[in-house]
C-alpha positions in Angstrom: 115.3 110.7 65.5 114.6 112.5 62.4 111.3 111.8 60.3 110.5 112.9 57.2 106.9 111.9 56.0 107.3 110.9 52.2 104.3 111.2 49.9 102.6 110.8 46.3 100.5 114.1 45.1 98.7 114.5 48.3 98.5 111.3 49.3 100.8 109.5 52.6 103.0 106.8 51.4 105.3 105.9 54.3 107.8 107.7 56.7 111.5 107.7 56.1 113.4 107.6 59.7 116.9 108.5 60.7 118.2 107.4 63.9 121.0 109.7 66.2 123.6 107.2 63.9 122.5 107.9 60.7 120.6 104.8 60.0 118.0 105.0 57.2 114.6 103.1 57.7 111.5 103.5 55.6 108.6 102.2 55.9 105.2 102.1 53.9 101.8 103.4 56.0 99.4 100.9 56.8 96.5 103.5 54.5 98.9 103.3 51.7 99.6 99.3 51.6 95.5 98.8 51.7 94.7 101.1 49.2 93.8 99.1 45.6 95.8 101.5 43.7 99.2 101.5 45.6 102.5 101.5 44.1 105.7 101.2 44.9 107.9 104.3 45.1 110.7 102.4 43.6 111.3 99.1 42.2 113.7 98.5 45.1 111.4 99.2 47.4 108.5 97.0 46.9 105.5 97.0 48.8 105.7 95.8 51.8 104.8 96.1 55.5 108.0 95.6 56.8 110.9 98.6 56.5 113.2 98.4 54.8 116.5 99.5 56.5 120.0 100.4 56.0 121.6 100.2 52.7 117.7 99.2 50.7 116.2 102.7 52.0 119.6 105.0 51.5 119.6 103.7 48.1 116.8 105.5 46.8 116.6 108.3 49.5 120.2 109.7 49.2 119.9 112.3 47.3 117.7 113.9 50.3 119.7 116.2 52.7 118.9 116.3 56.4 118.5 120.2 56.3 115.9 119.9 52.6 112.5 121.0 53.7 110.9 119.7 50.6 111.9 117.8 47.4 110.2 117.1 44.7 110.3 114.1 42.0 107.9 113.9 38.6 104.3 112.5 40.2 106.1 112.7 43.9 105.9 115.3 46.3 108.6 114.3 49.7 107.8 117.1 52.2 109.9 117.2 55.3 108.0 116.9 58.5 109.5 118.8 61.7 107.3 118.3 64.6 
């Protein structure tokens, strides 16, 4: 499994997971869904606690290649985690 570890300025938002068939799952951390300011990454992807797989999460992740080590959006920093 792949993980990259997706997040706002410095702050965690969630981890974006690809399994050994390509399957997308995303999924907001626990510190980001409690904090009083949280936001949505997209409006597709509300928040939630529960992932959002498949189709939902590729939708807004594509444009995110599995060899990128970092990518960068206005107000959103998505650094790749490689344990």
């Amino acid at each position: 499994m792949k993980r990259l570890m997706v997040y706002w300025n410095d702050s965690l938002v969630g981890m974006l997971d690809q399994n050994k068939s390509g399957l997308l799952a995303f999924r907001y951390g626990e510190e980001w869904l409690d904090r009083p300011d949280a936001l949505p990454i997209s409006r597709s992807l509300p928040l939630q606690a529960d992932p959002f797989q498949g189709k939902r999460a590729r939708a807004f992740f594509a444009g995110i290649h599995s060899t990128t080590k970092s990518a960068r959006w206005p107000g959103r920093s998505f650094p790749r985690y490689q344990p």
